[in-house]
Each structure stands twice: as C-alpha cells, then as structure tokens.
C-alpha positions as CSV (number, residue, x, y, z in Angstrom):
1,X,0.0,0.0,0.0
2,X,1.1,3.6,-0.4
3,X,1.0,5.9,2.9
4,X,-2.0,7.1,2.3
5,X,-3.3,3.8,1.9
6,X,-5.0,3.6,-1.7
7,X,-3.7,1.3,-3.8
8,X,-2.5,2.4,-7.3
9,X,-3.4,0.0,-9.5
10,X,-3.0,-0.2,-13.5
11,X,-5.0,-2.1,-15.8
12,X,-3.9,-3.3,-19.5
13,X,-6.9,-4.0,-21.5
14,X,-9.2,-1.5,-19.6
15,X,-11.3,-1.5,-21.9
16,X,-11.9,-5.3,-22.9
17,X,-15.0,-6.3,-21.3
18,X,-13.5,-8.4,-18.0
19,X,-10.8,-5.0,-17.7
20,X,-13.8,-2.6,-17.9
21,X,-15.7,-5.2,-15.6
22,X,-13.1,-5.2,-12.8
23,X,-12.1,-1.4,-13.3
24,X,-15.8,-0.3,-12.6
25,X,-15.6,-2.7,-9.4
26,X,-12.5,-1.3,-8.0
27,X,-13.4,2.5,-9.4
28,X,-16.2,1.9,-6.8
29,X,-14.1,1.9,-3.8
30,X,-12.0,4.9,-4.1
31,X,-11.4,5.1,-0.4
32,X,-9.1,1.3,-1.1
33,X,-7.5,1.9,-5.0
34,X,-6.6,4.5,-7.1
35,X,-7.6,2.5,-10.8
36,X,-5.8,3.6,-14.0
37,X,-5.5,1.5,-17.1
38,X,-4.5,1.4,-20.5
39,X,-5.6,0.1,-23.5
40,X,-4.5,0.1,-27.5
41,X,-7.8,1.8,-28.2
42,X,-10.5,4.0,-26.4
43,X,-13.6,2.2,-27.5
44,X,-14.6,-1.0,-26.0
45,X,-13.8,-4.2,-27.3
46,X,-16.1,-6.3,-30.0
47,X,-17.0,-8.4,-26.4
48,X,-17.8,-5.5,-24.7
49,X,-21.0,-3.5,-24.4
50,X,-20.1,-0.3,-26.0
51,X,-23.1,1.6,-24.0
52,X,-22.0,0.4,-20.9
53,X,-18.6,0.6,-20.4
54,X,-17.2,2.7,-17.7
55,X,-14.6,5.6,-19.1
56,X,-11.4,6.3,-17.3
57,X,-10.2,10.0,-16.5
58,X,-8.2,11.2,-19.1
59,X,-5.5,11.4,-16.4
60,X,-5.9,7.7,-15.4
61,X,-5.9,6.1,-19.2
62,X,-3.1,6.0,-21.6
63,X,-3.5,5.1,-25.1
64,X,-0.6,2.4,-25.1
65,X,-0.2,-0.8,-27.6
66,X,1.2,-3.8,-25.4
67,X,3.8,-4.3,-27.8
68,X,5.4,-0.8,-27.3
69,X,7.7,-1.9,-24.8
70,X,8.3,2.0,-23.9
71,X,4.4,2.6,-23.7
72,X,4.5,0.1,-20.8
73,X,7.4,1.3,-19.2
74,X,5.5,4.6,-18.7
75,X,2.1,3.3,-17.6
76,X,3.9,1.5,-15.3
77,X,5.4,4.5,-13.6
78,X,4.4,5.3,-9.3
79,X,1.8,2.0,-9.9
80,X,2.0,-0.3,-6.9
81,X,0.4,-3.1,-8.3
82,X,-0.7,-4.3,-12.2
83,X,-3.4,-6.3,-13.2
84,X,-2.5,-7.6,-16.8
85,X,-5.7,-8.2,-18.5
86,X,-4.9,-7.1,-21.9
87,X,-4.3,-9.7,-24.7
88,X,-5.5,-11.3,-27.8
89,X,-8.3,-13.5,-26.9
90,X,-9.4,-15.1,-29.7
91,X,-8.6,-18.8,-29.8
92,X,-8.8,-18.5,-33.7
93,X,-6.2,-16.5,-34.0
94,X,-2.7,-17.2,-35.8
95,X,0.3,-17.2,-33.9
96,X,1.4,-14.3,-35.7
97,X,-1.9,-12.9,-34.3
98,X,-1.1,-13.2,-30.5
99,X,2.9,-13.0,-30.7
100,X,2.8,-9.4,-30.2
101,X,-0.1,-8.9,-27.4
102,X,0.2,-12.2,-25.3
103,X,3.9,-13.0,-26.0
104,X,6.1,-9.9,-26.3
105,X,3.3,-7.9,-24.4
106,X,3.4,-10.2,-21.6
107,X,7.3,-9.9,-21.2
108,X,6.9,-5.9,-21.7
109,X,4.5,-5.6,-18.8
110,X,6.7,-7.5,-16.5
111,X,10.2,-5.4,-18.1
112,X,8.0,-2.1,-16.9
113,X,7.1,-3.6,-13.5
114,X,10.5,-4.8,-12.5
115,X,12.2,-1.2,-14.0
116,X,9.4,0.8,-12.2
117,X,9.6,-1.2,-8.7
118,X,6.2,-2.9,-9.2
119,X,5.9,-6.0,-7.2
120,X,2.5,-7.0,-7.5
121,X,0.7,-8.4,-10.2
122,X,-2.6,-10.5,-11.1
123,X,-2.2,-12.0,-14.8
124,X,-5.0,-13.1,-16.8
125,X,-4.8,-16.4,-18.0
126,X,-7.3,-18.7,-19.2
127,X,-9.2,-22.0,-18.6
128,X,-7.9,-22.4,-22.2
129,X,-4.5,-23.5,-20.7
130,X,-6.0,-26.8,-20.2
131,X,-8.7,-26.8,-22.3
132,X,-7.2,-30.2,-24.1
133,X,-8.8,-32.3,-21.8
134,X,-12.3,-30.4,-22.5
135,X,-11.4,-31.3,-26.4
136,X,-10.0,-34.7,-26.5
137,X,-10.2,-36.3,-22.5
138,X,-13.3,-38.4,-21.1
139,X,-15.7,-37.5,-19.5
140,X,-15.2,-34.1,-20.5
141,X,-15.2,-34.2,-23.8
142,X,-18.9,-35.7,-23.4
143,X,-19.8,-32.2,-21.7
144,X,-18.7,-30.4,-24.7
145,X,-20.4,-32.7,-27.1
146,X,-23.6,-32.5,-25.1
147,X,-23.2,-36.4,-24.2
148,X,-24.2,-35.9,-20.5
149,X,-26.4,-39.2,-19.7
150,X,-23.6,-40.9,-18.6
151,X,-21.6,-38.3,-17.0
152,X,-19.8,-39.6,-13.4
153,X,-21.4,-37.9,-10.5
154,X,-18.9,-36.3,-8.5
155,X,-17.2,-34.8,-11.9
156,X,-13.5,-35.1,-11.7
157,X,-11.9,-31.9,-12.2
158,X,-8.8,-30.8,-13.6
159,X,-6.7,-28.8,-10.8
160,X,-3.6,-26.4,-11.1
161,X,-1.4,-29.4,-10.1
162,X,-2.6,-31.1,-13.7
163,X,-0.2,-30.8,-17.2
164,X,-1.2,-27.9,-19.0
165,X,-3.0,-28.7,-22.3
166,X,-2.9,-26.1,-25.0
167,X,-5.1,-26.5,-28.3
168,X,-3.8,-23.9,-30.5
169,X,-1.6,-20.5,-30.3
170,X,-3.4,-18.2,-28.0
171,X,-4.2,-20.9,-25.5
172,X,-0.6,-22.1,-25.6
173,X,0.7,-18.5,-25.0
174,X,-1.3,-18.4,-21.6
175,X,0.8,-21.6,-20.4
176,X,3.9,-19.4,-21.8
177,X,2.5,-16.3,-19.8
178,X,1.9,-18.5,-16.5
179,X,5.6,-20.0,-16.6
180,X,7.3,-16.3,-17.7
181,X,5.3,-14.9,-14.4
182,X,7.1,-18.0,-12.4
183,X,10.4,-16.5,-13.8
184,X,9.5,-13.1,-12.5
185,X,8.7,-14.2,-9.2
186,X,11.8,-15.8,-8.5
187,X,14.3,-13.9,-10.6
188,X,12.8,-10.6,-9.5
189,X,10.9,-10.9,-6.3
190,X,7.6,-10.2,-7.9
191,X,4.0,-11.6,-6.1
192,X,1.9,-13.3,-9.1
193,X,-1.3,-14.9,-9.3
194,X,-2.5,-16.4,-12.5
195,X,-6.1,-16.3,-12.3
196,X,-7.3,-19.1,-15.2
197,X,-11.1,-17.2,-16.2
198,X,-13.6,-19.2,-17.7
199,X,-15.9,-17.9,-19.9
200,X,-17.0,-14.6,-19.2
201,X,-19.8,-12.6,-22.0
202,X,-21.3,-9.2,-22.2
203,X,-24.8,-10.6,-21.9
204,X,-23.5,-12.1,-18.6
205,X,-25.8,-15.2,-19.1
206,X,-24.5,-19.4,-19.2
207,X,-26.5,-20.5,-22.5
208,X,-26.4,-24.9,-22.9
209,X,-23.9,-27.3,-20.6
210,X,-21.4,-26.9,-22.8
211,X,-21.0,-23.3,-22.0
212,X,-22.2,-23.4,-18.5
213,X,-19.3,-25.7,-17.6
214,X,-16.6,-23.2,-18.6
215,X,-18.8,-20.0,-17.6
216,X,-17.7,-17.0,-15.3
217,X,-20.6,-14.4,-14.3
218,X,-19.3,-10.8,-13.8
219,X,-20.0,-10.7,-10.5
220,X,-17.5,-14.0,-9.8
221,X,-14.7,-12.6,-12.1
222,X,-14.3,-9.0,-10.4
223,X,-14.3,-10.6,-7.0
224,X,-12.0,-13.1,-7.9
225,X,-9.6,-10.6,-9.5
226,X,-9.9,-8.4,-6.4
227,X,-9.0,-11.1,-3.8
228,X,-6.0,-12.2,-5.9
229,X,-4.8,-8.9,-6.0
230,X,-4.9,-8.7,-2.1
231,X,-3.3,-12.3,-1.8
232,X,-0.8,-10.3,-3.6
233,X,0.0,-8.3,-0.4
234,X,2.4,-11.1,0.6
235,X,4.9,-13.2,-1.6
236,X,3.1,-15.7,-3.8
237,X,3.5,-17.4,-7.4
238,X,0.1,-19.2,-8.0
239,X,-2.3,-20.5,-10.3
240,X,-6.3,-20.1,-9.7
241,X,-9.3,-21.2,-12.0
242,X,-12.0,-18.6,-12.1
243,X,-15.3,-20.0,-12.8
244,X,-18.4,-20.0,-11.5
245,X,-20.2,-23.0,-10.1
246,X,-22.2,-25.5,-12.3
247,X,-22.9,-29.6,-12.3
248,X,-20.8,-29.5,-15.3
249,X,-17.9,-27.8,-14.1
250,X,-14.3,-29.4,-14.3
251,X,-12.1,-27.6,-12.8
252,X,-11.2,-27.0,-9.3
253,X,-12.4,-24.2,-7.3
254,X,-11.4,-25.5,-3.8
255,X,-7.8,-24.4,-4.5
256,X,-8.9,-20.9,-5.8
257,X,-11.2,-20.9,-1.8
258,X,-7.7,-22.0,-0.4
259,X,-5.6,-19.3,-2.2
260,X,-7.8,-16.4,-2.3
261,X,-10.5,-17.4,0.2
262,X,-13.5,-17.0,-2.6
263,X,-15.5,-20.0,-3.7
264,X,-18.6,-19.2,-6.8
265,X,-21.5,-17.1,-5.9
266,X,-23.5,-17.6,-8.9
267,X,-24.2,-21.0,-10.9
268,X,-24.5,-21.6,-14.1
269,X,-27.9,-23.3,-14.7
270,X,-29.8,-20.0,-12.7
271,X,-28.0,-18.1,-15.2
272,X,-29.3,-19.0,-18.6
C-alpha cells in the first residue's frame, strides 16, 4: 500500500470487457485503489458493451499498444500493483496474431514492473490452458459434445497441479504467460497470481452445458480478480481457476477458496 493507503493500481486491456468489468468494481471503492488502465484503443472491445462501459479520466488512461515496450514502461510508472488483462483472446487466432499482445506484451508488462519497482501483479490467464482435456479427454469431452447421460457424478476436475493442455496458439501463449510470471517471481521478487477465467460474455448469461461448464458471471470474475490482488500483499507465485459453479464444471475451485478465500456465488444453470 502507499501511505495514504489507496492502492495504485493499473489495468492493461481497460477497456476489454472483464478490464472494464473489474475497473468499474475497483473505481467503486476509491477510499481502497486508485484505478488507472491502458488500452490500444478508447472504444470498448467487439466483447464489450459499447453503451456500458465505464470511461477512465483522461488522467488515469493511456492510449498504449502492449507491444510498445516504452508505452509500458511509462504506464507502469508510481503504480503499486498491475493487473495484466490485456491480450489477444481469440482462440482463432494465428500465432502471428497473438505473438505481439500475449507473447512480447506479456514480457513488456513484467520489463515495466520490474524497472518501475512494481511487485505486484494479477495476470490473466485462461481456462484455455487446459482446455485439451475439454477437447480430446473423457468425461469431458462428453460435456462439450452435449453427451451428458452418462456423466460420473462427482465430476472429476482438472486442478492447477494437472499438465497444462494447449489447443492452439493463444491458448498455448497463456501456459507461456503462467511460466514467464514464475520467472519473475523468483528472478525478481515479484508476487503473481495467475487467475485461469472461464468464460465470461457481455450478456452475462450461461446459455447450454457446454457453455455453462466453462462460464464466469461478472459478478465471480471482479471478485475473484480483487482477492488475488490482495493475496498479492504477501509473496506468492500461484495458479487459480476462475469459474463459476455448475454440475458441469471441471475444474477445481477449492484451491482458488484455499488461495484467495473465494468459492462461486453464482451458478451456471440459474444463469441462462
């Protein structure tokens, strides 16, 4: 904390719908952060709801590509902690596609931290860094497929502890994201947490199993972001899921209620 006790925070991605989402709920409590952000553009993101997003101050947002490694050395500047939201996040995309965002961005947000003194950081990864067993492993490969008659009840779920499994380029640059953050924690001293977000959409609702399994409500992501920020506070290199709770969920929330102490307050099938 600074001496006056408000926490400056930055945001990349500010305006992508889950950096808009957890800017408005940290903006909200002014007497605990002080919220800026940055952001390649100033309109919301195609996932975003353009007549709802919150706008920064023109003090607190910088107009700032994540490849421009100087852009990021200067948002970092006086922040005391960063939450790197900003990325690619299109699973269809090339490699070429998310090089410069999720790759070289990545390392250019940490560079600024550890040149500016910033020790604290929430990363956002995604349930996409194992999202081989939802594509290829049993039984969750019947969830997707909407095979659920013959689902095992408990589900067995996928934890942190479990190899990562990448299906394509911007999946596999969240696992290289997750183990660049490990090297910045131990190189550096930094205090990470890898939050792994499920899927979280502007309408905010769950839609069929397949979708409810993976889904994040708005409420569940901003909270979740906001105690790993705090578990920041103390020396840490972790990785959460951050999902919200469903029958078909399968991955592990009890470590994310261990780590951050939050478990899910909304489920999936009262949400679609």
């Amino acid at each position: 904390m600074t001496d006056s006790h408000v926490l400056k925070v930055h945001i990349t991605g500010v305006y992508g719908l889950i950096g808009n989402l957890v800017y408005g709920h940290l903006h909200a409590q002014p007497e605990r952060y002080d919220v800026y952000g940055s952001g390649r553009r100033t309109m919301s993101s195609v996932r975003a709801d353009a007549e709802s997003i919150l706008r920064l101050p023109d003090d607190h947002f910088m107009l700032a590509d994540l490849a421009d490694a100087a852009a990021m050395a200067r948002a970092m500047e006086g922040m005391d902690a960063v939450l790197h939201i900003g990325a690619v996040p299109n699973p269809d995309a090339t490699f070429q596609e998310v090089v410069d965002s999720n790759i070289r961005g990545t390392h250019h947000v940490l560079e600024a931290c550890r040149l500016a003194g910033v020790k604290r950081m929430v990363y956002a990864s995604s349930i996409m860094a194992t999202w081989g067993y939802y594509v290829y492993a049993e039984p969750y490969r019947s969830i997707r497929e909407g095979r659920l008659d013959s689902l095992p009840d408990p589900l067995p779920v996928i934890t942190h502890r479990d190899p990562v499994r990448p299906t394509e380029p911007y999946s596999a640059s969240k696992v290289w994201a997750e183990a660049y953050c490990r090297t910045y924690v131990d190189a550096y001293g930094m205090s990470i947490v890898c939050l792994r977000i499920g899927g979280v959409n502007k309408e905010n609702r769950a839609g069929q199993p397949a979708s409810q399994a993976v889904w994040c409500s708005h409420r569940d992501v901003v909270n979740i972001t906001e105690r790993a920020l705090k578990a920041t506070e103390k020396p840490v290199y972790d990785i959460c899921y951050a999902v919200s709770d469903s029958r078909y969920r399968w991955v592990d929330m009890a470590h994310t209620l261990d780590v951050l102490g939050y478990a899910p307050q909304d489920r999936a099938e009262e949400n679609i």
